[in-house]
N, C-alpha and C positions, 0 to 999 in steps of 0.2 A: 787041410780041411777048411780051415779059417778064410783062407783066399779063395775056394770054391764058392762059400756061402756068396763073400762078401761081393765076386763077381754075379753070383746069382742073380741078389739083390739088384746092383747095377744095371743088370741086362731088363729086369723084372721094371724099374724104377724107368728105363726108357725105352720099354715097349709101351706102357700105360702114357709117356706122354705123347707119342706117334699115336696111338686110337685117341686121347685126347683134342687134339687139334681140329678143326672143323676142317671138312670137305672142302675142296674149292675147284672149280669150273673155270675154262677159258674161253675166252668170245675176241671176237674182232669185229670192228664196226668199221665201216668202209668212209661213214661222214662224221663231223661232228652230231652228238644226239643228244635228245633231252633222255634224262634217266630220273622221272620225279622231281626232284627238284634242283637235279646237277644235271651241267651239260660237260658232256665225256667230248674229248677229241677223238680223233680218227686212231685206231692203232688196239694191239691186242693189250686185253687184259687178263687179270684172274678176279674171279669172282665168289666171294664167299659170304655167308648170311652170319650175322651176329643178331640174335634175336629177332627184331623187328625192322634191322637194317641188311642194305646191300653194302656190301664195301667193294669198291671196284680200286685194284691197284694197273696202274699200267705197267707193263713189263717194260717198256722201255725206259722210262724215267725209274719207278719206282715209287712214284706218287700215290697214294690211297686217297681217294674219293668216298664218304659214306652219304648215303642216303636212306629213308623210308622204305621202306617196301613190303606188301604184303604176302604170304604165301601162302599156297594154294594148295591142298593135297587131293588129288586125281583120281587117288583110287588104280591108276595106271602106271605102269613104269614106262619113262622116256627113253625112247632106242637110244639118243644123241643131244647132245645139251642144242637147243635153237632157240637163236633171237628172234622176237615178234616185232617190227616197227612199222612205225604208222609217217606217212608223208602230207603235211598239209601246209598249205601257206609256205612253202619253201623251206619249212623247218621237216627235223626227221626228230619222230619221238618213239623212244621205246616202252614196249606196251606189255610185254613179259617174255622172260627167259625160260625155258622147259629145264629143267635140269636130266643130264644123261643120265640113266643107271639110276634114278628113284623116279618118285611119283608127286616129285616136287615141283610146280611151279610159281616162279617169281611175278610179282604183278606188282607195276609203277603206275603208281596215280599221280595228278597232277598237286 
């Protein structure tokens, strides 16, 4: 009975930290781009918000990038996570991510 509990617990103790851990999104950027105040290279990421920042990690490296960012609530749910970027002067900037599956969007200022 002792072993039942104590696996209970166990199981109990790391479902709580899997809902714990924040949501995260993946994108791929075809150039380098400006992201606020970081410029991302070309290559897929994962994207996930801690407070009032983006943290972009690249899947290839492994690297985490954090920036500003603000967020947006729509009042709508996004069918698919989409990148917003803006082309000027030869640079590519991004300008906000939709988040799939909420009614979140991310928004980079300069």
């Amino acid at each position: 009975m002792r072993f039942k509990s104590l696996f209970f617990a166990g199981a109990l103790a790391l479902a709580s930290l899997s809902m714990a851990s924040p949501k995260s999104y993946q994108i791929t950027l075809d150039e380098s781009t400006q992201a606020g105040t970081v410029q991302l290279a070309p290559g897929e990421y994962k994207v996930r918000v801690d407070g009032s920042n983006a943290i972009f990690t690249n899947l290839d490296t492994g690297k985490s990038i954090t920036t500003p960012v603000k967020v947006e609530t729509t009042g709508k749910k996004h069918d698919m996570t989409a990148v917003d970027t803006t082309k000027a002067t030869g640079s590519t900037k991004l300008q906000a991510i939709e988040l799939g599956g909420s009614d979140e969007t991310l928004e980079f200022g300069e």
